[in-house]
C-alpha positions as a Python dict, from the first residue, in 0.01 Angstrom:
ca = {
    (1, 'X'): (0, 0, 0),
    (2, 'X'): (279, -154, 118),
    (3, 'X'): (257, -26, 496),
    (4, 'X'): (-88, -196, 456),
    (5, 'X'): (20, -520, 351),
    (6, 'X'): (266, -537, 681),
    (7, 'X'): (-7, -436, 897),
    (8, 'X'): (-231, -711, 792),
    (9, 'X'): (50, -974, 796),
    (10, 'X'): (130, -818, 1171),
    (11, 'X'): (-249, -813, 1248),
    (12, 'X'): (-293, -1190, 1091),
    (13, 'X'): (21, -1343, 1288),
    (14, 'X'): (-14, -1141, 1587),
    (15, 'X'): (-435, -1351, 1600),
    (16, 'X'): (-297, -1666, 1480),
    (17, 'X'): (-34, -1676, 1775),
    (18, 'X'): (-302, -1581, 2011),
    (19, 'X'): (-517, -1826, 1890),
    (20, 'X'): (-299, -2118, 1880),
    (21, 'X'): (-110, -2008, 2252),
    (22, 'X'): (-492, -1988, 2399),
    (23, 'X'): (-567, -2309, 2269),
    (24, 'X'): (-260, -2467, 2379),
    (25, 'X'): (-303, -2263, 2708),
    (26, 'X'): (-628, -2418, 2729),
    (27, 'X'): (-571, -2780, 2659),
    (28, 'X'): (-280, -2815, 2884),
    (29, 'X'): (-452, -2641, 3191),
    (30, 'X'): (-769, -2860, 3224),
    (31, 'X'): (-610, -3169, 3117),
    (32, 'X'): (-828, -3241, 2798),
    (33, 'X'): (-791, -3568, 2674),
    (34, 'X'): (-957, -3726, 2362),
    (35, 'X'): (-1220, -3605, 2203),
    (36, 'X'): (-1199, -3237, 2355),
    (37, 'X'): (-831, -3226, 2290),
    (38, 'X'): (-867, -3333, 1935),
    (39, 'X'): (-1155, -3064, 1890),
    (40, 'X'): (-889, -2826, 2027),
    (41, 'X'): (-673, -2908, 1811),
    (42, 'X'): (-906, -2906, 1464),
    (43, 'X'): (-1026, -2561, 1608),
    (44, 'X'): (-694, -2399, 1597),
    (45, 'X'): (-571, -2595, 1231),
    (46, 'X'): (-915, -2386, 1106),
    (47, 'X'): (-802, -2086, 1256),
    (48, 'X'): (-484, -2159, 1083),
    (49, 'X'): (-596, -2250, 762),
    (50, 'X'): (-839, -1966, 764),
    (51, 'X'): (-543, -1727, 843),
    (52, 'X'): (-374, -1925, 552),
    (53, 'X'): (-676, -1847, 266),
    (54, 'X'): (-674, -1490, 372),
    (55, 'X'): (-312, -1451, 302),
    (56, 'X'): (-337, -1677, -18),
    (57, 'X'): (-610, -1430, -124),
    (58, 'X'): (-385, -1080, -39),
    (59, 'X'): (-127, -1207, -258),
    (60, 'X'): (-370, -1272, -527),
    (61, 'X'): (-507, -936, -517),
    (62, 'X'): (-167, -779, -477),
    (63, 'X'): (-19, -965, -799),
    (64, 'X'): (-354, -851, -960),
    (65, 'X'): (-267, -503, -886),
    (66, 'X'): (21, -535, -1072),
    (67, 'X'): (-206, -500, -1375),
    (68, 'X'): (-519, -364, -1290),
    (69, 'X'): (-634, -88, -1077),
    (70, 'X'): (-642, -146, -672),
    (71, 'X'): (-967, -131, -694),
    (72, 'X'): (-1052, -396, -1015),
    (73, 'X'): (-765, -615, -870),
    (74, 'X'): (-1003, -600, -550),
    (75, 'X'): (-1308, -690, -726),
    (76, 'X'): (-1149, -1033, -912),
    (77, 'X'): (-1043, -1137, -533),
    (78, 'X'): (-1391, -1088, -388),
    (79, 'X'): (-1549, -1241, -673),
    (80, 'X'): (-1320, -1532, -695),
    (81, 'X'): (-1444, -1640, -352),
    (82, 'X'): (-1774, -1523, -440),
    (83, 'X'): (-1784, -1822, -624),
    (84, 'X'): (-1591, -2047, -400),
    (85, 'X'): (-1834, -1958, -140),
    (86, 'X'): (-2148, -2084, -381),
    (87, 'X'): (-2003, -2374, -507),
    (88, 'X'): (-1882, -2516, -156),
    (89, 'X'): (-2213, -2480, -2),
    (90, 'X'): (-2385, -2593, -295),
    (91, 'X'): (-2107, -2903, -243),
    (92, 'X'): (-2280, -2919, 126),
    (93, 'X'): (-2640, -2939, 84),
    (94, 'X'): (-2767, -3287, 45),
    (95, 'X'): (-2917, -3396, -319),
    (96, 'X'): (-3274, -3340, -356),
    (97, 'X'): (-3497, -3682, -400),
    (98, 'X'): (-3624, -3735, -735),
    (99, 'X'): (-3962, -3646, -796),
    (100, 'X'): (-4197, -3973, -821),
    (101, 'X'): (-4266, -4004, -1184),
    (102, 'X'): (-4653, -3938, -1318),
    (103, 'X'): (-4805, -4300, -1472),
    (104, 'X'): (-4848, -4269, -1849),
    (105, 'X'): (-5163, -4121, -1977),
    (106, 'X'): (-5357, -4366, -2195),
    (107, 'X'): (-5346, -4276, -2540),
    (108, 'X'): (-5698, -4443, -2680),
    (109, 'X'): (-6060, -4526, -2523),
    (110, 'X'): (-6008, -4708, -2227),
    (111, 'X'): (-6097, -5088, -2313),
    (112, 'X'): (-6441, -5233, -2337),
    (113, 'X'): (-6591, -4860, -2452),
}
């Protein structure tokens, strides 16, 4: 397990570094300024923070194996951000308009009958 654990840490530096060099690479060579340099820039802080989550989420399901099976401690993880998943896009879609309301229904003989 633990040989595993280093070779995702190597595996997750070794893309972030890549990442974040290319960008850099990228943005220095063409001479971005503004708006492409600051999209650049957000790119590689996502790559980053993604990086980030996964590693936040290995050392949840590494202190969950503590307890439970490899397997179980697996399970929590991916259902943890099962949820995470839902409730952020749920967070994203715009609010449905409110359906027009029905007039009342009369509730004797209409007048003059």
């Amino acid at each position: 397990m633990e040989r595993l654990d280093q070779r995702l840490t190597d595996e997750l530096t070794r893309a972030v570094r890549a990442t974040v060099r290319d960008e850099l690479r990228d943005a220095v060579r063409e001479g971005a300024r503004g708006q492409r340099r600051k999209a650049a820039l957000y790119a590689g802080a996502g790559a980053a923070a993604l990086y980030a989550g996964a590693a936040l989420a290995l050392a949840l399901g590494l202190v969950l194996a503590l307890g439970l099976p490899d397997w179980g401690a697996a399970l929590v993880v991916a259902a943890v951000l099962g949820v995470a998943a839902h409730l952020l896009r749920a967070a994203a879609r715009p609010a449905k308009p409110a359906a027009p309301a029905a007039p009342p229904m009369p509730t004797g003989p209409p007048p003059g009958a």
